[in-house]
PDB file with one MODEL, atoms N, CA, C and O in Angstrom:
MODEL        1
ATOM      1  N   UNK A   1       0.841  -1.183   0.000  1.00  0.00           N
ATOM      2  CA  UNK A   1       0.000   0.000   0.000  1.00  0.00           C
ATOM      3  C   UNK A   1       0.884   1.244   0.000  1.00  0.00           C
ATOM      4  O   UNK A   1       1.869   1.324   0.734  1.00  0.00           O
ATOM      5  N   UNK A   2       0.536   2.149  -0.784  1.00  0.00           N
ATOM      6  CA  UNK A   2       1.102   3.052  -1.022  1.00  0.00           C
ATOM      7  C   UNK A   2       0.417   4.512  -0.719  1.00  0.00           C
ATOM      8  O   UNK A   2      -0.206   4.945  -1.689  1.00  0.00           O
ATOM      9  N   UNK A   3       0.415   5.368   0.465  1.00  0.00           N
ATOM     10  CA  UNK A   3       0.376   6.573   0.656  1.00  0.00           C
ATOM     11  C   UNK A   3       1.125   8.119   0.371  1.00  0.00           C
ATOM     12  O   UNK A   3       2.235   8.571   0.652  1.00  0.00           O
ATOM     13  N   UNK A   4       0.244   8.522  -0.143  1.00  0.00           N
ATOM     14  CA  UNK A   4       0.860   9.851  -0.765  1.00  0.00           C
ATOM     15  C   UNK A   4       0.488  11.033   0.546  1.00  0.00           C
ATOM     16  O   UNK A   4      -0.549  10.946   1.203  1.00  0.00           O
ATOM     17  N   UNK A   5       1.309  11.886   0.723  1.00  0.00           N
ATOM     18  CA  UNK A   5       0.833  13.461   1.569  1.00  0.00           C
ATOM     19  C   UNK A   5       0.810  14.454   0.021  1.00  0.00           C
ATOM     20  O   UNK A   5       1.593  14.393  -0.927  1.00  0.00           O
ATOM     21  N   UNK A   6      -0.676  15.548   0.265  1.00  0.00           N
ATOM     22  CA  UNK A   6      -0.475  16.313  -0.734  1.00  0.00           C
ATOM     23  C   UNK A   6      -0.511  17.230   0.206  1.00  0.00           C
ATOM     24  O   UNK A   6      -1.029  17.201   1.322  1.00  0.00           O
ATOM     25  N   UNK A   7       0.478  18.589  -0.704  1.00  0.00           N
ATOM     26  CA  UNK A   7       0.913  20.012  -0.054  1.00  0.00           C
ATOM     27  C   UNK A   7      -0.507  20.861  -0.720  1.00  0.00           C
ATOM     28  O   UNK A   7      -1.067  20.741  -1.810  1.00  0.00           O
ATOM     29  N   UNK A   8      -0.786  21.747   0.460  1.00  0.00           N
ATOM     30  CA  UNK A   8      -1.866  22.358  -0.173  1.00  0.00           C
ATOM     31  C   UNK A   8      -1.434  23.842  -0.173  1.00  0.00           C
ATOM     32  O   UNK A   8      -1.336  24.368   0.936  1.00  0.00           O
ATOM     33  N   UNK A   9      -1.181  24.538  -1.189  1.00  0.00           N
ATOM     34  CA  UNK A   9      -0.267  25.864  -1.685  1.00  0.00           C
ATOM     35  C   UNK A   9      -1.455  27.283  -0.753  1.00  0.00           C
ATOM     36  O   UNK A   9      -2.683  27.370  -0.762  1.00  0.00           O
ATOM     37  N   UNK A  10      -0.709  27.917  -0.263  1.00  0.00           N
ATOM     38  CA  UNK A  10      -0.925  28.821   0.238  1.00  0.00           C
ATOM     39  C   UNK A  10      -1.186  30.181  -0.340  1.00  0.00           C
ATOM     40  O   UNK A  10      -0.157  30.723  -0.743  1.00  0.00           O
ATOM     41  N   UNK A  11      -2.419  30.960  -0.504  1.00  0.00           N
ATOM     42  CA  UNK A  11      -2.209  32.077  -1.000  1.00  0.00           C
ATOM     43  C   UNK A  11      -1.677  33.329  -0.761  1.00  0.00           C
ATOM     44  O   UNK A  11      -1.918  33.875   0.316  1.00  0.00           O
ATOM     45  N   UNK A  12      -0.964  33.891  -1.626  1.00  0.00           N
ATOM     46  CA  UNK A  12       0.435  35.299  -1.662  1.00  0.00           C
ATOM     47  C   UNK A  12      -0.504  36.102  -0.837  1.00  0.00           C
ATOM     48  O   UNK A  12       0.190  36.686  -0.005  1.00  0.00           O
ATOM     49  N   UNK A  13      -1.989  36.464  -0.645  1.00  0.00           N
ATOM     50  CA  UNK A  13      -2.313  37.489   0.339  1.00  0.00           C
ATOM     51  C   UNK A  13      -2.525  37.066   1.834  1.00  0.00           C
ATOM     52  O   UNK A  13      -2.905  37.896   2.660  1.00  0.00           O
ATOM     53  N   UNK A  14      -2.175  35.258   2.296  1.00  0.00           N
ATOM     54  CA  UNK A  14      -2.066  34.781   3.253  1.00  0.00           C
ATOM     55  C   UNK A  14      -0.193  34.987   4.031  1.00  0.00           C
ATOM     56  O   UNK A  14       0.185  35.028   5.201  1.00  0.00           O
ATOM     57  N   UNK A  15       0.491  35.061   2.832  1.00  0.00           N
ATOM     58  CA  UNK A  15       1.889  35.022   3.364  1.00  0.00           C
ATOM     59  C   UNK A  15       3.028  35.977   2.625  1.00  0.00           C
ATOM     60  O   UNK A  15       3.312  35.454   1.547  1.00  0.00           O
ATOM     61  N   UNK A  16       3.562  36.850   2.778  1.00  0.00           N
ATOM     62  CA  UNK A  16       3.844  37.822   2.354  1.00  0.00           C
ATOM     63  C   UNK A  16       5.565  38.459   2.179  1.00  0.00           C
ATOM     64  O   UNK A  16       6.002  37.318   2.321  1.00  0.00           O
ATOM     65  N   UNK A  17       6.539  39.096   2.040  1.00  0.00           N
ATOM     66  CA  UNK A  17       7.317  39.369   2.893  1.00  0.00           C
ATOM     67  C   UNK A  17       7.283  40.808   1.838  1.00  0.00           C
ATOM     68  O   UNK A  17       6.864  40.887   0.683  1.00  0.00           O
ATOM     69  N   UNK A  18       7.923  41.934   2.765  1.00  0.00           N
ATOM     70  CA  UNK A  18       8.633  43.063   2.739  1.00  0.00           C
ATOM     71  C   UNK A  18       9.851  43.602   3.549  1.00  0.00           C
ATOM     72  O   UNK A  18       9.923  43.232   4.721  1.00  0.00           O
ATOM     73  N   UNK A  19      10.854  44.464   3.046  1.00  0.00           N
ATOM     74  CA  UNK A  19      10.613  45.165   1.464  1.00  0.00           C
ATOM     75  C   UNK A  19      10.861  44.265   0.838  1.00  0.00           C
ATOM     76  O   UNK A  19      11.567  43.390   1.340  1.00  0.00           O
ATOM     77  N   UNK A  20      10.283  44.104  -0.766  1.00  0.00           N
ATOM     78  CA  UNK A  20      10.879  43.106  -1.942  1.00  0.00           C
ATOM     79  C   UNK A  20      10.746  43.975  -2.772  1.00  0.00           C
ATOM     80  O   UNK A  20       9.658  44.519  -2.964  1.00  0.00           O
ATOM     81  N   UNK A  21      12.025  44.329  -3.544  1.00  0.00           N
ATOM     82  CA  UNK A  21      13.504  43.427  -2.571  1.00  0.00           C
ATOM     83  C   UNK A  21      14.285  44.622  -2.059  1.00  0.00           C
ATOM     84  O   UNK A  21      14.036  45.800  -2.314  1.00  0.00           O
ATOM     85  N   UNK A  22      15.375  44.101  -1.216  1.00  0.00           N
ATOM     86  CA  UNK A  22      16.136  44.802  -0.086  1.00  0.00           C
ATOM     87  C   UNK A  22      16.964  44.590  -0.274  1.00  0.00           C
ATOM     88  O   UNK A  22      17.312  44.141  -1.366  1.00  0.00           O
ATOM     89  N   UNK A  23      18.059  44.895   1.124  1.00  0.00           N
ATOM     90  CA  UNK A  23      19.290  44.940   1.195  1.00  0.00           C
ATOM     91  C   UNK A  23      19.952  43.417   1.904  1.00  0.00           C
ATOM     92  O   UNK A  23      21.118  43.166   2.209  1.00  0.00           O
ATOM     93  N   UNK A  24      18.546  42.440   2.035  1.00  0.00           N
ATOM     94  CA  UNK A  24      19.359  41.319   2.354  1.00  0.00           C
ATOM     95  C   UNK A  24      17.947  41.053   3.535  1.00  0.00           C
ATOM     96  O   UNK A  24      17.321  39.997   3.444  1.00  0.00           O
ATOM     97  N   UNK A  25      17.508  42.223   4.724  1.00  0.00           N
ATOM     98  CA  UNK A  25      16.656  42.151   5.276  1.00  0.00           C
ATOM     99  C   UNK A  25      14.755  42.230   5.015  1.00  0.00           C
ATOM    100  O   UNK A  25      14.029  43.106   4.545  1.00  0.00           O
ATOM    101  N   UNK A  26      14.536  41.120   5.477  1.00  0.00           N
ATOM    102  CA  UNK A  26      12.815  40.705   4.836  1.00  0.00           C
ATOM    103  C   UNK A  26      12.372  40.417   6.187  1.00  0.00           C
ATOM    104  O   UNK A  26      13.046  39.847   7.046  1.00  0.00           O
ATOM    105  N   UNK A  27      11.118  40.879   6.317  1.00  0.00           N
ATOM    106  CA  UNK A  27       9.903  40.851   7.362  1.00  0.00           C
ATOM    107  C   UNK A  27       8.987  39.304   6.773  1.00  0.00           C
ATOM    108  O   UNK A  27       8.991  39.123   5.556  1.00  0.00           O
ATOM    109  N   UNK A  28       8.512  38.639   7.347  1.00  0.00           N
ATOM    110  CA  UNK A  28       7.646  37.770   6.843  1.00  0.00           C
ATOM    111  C   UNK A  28       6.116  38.657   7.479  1.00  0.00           C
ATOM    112  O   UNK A  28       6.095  39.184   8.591  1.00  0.00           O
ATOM    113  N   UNK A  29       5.182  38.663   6.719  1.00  0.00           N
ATOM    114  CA  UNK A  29       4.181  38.963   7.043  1.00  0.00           C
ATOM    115  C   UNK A  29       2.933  37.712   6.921  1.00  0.00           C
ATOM    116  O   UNK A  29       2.751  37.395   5.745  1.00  0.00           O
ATOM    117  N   UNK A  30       2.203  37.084   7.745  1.00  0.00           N
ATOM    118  CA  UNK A  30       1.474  36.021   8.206  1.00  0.00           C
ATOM    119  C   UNK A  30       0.366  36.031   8.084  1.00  0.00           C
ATOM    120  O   UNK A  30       0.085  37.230   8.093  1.00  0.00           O
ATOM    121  N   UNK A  31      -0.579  35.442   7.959  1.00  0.00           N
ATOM    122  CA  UNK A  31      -2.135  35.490   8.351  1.00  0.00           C
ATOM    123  C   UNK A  31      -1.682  34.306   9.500  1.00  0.00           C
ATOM    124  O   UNK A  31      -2.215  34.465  10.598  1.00  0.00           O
ATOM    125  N   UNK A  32      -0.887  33.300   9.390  1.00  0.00           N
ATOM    126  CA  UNK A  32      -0.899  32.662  10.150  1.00  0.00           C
ATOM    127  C   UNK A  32       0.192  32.822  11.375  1.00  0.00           C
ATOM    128  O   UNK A  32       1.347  33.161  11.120  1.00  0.00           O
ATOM    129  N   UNK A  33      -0.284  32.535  12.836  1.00  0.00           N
ATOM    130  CA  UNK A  33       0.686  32.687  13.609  1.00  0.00           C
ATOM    131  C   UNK A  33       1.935  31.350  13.976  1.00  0.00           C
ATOM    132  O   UNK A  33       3.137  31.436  14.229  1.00  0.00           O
ATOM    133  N   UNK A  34       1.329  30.565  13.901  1.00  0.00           N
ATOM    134  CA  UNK A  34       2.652  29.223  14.309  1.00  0.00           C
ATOM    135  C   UNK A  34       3.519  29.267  13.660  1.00  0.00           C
ATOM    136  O   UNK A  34       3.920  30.193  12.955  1.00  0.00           O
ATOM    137  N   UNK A  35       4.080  27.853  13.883  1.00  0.00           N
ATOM    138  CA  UNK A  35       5.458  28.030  13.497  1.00  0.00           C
ATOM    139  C   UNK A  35       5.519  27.450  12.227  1.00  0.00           C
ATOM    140  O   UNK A  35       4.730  26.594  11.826  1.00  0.00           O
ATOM    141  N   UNK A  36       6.676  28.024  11.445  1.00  0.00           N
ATOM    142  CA  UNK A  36       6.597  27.433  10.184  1.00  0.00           C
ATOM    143  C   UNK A  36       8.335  27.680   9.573  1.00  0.00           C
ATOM    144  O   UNK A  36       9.147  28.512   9.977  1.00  0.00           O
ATOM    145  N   UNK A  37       8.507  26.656   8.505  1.00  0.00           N
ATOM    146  CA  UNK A  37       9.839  26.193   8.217  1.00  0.00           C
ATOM    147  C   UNK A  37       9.757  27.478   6.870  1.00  0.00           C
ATOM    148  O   UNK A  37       8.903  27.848   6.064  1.00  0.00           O
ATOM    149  N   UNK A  38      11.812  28.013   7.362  1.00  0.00           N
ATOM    150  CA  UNK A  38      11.521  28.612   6.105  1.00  0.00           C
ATOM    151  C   UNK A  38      13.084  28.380   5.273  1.00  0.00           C
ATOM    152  O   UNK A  38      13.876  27.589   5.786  1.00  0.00           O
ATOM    153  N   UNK A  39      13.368  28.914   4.324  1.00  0.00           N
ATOM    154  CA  UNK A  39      14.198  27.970   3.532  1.00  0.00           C
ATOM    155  C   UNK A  39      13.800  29.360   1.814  1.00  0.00           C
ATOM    156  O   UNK A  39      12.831  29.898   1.279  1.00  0.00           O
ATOM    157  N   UNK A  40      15.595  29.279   1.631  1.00  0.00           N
ATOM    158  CA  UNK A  40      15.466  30.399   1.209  1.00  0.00           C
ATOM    159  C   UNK A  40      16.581  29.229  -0.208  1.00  0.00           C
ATOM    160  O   UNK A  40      17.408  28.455   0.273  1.00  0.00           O
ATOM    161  N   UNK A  41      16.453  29.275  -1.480  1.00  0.00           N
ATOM    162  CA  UNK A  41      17.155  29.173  -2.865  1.00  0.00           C
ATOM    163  C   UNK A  41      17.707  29.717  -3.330  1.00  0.00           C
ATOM    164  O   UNK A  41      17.121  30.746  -3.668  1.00  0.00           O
ATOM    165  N   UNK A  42      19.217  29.648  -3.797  1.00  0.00           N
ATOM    166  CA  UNK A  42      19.208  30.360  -5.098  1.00  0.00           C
ATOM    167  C   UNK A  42      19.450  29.911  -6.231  1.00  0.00           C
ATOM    168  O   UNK A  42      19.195  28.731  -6.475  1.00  0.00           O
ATOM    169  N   UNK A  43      19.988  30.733  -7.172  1.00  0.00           N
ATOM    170  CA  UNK A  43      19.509  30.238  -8.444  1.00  0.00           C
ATOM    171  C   UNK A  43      20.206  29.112  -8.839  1.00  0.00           C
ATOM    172  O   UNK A  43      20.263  28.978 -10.061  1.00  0.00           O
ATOM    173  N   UNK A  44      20.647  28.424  -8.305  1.00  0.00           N
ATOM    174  CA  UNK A  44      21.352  27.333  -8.870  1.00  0.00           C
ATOM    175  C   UNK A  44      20.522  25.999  -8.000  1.00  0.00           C
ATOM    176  O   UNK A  44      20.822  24.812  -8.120  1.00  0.00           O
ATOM    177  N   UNK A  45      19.410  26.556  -7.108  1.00  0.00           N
ATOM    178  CA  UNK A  45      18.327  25.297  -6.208  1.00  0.00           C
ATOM    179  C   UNK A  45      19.107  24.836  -5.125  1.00  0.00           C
ATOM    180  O   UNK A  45      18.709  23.879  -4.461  1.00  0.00           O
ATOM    181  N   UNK A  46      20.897  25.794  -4.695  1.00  0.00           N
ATOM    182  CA  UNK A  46      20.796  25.433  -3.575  1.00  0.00           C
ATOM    183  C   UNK A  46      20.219  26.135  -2.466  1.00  0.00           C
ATOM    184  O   UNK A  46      19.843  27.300  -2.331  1.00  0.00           O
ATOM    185  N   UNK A  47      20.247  24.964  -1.572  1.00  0.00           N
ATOM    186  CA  UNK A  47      19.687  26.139   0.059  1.00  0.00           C
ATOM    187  C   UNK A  47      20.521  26.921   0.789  1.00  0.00           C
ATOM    188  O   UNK A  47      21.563  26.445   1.238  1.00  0.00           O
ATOM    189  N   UNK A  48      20.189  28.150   0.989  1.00  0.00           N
ATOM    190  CA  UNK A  48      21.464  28.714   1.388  1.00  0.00           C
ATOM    191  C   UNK A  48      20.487  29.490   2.634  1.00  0.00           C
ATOM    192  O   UNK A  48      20.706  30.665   2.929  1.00  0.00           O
ATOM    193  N   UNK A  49      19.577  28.818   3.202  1.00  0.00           N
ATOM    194  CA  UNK A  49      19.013  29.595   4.461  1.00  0.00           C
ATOM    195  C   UNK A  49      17.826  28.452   4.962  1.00  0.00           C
ATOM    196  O   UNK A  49      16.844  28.134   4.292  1.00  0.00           O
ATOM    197  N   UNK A  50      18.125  28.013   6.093  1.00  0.00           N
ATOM    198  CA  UNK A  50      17.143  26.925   6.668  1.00  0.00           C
ATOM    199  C   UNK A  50      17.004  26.730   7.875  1.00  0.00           C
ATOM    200  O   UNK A  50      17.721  26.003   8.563  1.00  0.00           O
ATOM    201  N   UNK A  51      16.049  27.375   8.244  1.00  0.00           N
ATOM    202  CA  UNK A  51      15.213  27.433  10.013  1.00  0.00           C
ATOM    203  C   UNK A  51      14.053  27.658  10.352  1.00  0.00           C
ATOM    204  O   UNK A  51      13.448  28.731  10.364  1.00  0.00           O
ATOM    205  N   UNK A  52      13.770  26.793  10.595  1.00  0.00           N
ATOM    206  CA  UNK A  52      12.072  26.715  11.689  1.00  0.00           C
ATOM    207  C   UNK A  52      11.740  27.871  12.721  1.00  0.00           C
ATOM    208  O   UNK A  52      12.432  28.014  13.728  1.00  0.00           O
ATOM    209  N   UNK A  53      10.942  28.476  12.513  1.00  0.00           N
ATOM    210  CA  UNK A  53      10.589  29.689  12.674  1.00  0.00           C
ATOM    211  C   UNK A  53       9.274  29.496  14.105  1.00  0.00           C
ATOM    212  O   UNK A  53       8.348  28.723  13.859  1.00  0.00           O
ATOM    213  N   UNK A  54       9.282  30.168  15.418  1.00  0.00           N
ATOM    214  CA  UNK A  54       8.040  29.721  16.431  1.00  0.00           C
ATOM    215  C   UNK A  54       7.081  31.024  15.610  1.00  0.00           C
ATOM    216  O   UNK A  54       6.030  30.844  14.996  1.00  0.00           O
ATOM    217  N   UNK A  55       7.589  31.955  15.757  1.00  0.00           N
ATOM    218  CA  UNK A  55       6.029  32.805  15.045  1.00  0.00           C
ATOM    219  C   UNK A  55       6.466  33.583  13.868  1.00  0.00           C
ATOM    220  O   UNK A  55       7.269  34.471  13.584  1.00  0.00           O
ATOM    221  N   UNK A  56       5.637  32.895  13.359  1.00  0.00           N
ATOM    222  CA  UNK A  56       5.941  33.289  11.642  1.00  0.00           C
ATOM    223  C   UNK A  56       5.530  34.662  11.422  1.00  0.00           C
ATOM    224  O   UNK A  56       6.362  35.427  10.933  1.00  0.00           O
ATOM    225  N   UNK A  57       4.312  35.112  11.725  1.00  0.00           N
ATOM    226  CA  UNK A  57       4.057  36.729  11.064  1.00  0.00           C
ATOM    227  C   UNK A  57       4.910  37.432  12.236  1.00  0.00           C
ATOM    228  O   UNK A  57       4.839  37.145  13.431  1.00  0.00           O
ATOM    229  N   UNK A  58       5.923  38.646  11.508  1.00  0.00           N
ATOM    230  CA  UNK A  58       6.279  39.701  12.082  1.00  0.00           C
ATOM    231  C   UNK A  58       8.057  39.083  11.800  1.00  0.00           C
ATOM    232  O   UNK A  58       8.937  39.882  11.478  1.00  0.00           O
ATOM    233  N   UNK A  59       8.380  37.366  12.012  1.00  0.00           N
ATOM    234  CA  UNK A  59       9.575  37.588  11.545  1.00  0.00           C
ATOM    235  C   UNK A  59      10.773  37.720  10.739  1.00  0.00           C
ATOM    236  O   UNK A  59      10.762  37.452   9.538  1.00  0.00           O
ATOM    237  N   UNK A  60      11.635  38.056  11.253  1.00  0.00           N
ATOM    238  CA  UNK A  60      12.644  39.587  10.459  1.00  0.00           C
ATOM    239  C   UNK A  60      13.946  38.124   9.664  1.00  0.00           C
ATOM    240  O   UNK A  60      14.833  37.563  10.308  1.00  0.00           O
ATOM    241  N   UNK A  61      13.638  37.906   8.318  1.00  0.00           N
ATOM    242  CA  UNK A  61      15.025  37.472   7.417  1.00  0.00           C
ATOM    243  C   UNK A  61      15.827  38.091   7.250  1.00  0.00           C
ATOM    244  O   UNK A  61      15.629  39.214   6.786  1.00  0.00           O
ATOM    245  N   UNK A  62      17.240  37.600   7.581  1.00  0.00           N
ATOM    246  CA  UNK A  62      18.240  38.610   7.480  1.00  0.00           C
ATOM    247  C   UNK A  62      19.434  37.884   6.716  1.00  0.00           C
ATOM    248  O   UNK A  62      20.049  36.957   7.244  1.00  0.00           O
ATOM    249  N   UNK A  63      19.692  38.307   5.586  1.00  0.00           N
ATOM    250  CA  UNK A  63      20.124  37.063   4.722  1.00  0.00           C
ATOM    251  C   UNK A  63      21.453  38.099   3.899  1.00  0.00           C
ATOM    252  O   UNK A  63      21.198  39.033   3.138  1.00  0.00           O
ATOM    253  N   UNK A  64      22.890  37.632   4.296  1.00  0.00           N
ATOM    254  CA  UNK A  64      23.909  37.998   3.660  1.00  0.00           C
ATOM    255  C   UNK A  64      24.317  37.403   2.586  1.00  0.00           C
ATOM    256  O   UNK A  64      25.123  36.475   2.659  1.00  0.00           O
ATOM    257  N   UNK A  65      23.959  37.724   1.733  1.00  0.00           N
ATOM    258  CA  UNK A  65      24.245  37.045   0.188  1.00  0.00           C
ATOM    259  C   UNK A  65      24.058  37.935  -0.924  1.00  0.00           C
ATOM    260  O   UNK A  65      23.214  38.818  -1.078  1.00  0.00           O
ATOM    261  N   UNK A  66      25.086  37.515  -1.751  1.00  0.00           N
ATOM    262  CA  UNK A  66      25.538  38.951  -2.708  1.00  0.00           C
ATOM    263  C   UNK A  66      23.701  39.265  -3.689  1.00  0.00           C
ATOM    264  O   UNK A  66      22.703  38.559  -3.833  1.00  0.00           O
ATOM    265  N   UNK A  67      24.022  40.456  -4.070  1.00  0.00           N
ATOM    266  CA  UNK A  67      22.619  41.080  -4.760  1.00  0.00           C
ATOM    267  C   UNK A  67      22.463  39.653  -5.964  1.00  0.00           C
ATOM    268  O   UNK A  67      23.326  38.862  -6.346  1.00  0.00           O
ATOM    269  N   UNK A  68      20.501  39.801  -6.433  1.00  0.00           N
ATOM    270  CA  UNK A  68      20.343  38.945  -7.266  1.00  0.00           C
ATOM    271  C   UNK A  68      18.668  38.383  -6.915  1.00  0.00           C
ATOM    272  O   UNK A  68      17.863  39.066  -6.282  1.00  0.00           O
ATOM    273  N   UNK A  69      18.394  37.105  -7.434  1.00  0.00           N
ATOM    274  CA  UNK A  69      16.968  36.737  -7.129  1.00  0.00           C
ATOM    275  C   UNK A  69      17.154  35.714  -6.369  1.00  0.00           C
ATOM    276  O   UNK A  69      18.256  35.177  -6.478  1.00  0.00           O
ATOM    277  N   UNK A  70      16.373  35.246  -5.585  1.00  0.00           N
ATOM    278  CA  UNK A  70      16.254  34.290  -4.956  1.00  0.00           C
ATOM    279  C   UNK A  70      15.174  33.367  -4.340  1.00  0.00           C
ATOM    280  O   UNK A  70      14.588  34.187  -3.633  1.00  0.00           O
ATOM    281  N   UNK A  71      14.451  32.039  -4.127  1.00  0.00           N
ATOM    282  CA  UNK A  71      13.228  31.100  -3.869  1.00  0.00           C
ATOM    283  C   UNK A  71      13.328  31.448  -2.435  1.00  0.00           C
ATOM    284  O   UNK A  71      14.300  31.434  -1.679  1.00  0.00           O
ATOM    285  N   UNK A  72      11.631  31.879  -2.172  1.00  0.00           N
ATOM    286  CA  UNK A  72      11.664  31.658  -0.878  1.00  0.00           C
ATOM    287  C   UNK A  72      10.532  30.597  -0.410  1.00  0.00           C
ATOM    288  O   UNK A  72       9.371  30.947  -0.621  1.00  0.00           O
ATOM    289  N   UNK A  73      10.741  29.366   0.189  1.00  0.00           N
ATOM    290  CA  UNK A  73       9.458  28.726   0.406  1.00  0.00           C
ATOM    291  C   UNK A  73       9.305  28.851   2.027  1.00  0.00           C
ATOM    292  O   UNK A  73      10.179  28.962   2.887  1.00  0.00           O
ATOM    293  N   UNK A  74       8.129  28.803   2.119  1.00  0.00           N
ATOM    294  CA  UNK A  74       7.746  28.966   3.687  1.00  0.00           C
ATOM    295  C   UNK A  74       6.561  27.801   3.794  1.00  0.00           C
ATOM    296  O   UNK A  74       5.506  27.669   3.174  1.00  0.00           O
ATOM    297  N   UNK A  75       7.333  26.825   5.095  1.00  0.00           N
ATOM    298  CA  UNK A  75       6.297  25.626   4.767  1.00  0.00           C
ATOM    299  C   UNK A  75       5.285  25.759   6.615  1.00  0.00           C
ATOM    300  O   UNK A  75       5.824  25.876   7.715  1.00  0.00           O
ATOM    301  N   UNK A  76       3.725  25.680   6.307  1.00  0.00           N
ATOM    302  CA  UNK A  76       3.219  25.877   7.381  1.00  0.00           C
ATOM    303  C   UNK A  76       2.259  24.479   7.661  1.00  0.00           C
ATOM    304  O   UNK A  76       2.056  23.742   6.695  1.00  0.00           O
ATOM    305  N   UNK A  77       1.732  24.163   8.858  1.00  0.00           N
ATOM    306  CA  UNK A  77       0.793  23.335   8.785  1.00  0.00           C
ATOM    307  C   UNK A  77      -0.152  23.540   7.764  1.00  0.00           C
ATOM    308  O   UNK A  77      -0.511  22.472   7.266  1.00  0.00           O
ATOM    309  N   UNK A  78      -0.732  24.635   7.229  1.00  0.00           N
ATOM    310  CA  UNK A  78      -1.085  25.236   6.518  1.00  0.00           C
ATOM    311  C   UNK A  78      -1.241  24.709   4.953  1.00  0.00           C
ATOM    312  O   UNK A  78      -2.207  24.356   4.277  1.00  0.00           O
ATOM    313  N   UNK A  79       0.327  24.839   4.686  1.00  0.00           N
ATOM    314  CA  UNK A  79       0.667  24.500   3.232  1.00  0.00           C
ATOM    315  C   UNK A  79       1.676  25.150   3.228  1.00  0.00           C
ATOM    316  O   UNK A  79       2.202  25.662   4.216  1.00  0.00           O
ATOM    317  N   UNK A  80       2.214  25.213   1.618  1.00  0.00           N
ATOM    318  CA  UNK A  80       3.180  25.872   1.181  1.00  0.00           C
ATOM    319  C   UNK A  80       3.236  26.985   0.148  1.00  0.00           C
ATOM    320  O   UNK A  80       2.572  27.039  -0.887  1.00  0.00           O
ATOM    321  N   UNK A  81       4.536  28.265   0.785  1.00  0.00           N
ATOM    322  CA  UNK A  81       4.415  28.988  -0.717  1.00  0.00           C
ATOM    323  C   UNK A  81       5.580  28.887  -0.543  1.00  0.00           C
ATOM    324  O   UNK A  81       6.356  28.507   0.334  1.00  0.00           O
ATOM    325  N   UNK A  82       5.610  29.652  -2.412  1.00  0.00           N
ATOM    326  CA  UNK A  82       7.005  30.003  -2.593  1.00  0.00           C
ATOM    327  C   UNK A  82       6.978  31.177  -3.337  1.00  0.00           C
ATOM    328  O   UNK A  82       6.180  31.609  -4.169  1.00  0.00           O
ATOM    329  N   UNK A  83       8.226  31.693  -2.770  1.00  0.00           N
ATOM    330  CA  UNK A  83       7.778  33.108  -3.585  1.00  0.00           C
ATOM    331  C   UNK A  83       9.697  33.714  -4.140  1.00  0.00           C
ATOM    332  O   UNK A  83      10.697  33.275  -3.573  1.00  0.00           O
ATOM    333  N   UNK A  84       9.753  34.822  -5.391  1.00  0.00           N
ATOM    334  CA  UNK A  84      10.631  35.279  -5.553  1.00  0.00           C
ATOM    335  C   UNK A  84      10.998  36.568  -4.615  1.00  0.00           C
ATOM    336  O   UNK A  84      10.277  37.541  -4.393  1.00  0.00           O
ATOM    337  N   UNK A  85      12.035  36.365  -4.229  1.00  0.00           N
ATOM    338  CA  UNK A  85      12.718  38.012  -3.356  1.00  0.00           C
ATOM    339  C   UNK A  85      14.086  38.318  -3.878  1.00  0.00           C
ATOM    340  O   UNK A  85      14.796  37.463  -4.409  1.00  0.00           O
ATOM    341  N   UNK A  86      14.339  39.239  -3.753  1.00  0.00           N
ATOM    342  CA  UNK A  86      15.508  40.320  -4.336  1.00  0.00           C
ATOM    343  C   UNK A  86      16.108  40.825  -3.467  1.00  0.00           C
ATOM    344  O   UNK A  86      15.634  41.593  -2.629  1.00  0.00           O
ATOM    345  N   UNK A  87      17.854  40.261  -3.595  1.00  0.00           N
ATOM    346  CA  UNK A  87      18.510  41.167  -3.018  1.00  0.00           C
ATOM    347  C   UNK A  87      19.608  42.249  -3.657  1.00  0.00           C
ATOM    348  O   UNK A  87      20.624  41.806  -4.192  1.00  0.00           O
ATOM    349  N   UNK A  88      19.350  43.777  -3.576  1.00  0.00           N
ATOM    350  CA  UNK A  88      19.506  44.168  -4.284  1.00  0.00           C
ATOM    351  C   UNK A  88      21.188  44.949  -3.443  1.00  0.00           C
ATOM    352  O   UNK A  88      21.603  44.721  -2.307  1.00  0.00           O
ATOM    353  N   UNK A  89      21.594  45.545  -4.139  1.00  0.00           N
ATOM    354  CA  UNK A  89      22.966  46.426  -3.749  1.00  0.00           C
ATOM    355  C   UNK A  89      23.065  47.547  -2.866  1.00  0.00           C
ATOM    356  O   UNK A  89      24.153  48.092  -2.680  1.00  0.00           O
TER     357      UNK A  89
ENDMDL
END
């Protein structure tokens, strides 16, 4: 027997971040309060940012890595998004 888990995608006005894009620093903005995994890409699909977060709306990403685009997924009981952010110069 074979069981599958499906991810159920979260909508962009449920999970948010600002400024996009910045100087490296991002706010997560929440509808939801728990905790949730977050995990940041770049363009080559590696991970270059990975930590479980206790309250997701209000907290502050602070991510040193040269200017450019980058995946952000944020995984909640919830579901998942993913979204593009910019770090700019």
């Amino acid at each position: 027997q074979v069981t599958t888990a499906s991810t159920k995608a979260l909508a962009s006005a449920d999970v948010w971040v600002s400024p996009n894009p910045s100087k490296g620093q991002f706010v997560i903005h929440s509808a939801y309060s728990g905790v949730g995994q977050v995990r940041v890409f770049n363009a080559a699909g590696q991970v270059i940012h990975n930590e479980k977060v206790q309250a997701l709306n209000g907290h502050v990403l602070d991510l040193s890595q040269p200017a450019g685009v980058y995946i952000l997924r944020i995984e909640t009981e919830n579901g998942v998004i993913s979204q593009r952010i910019g770090i700019s110069e």
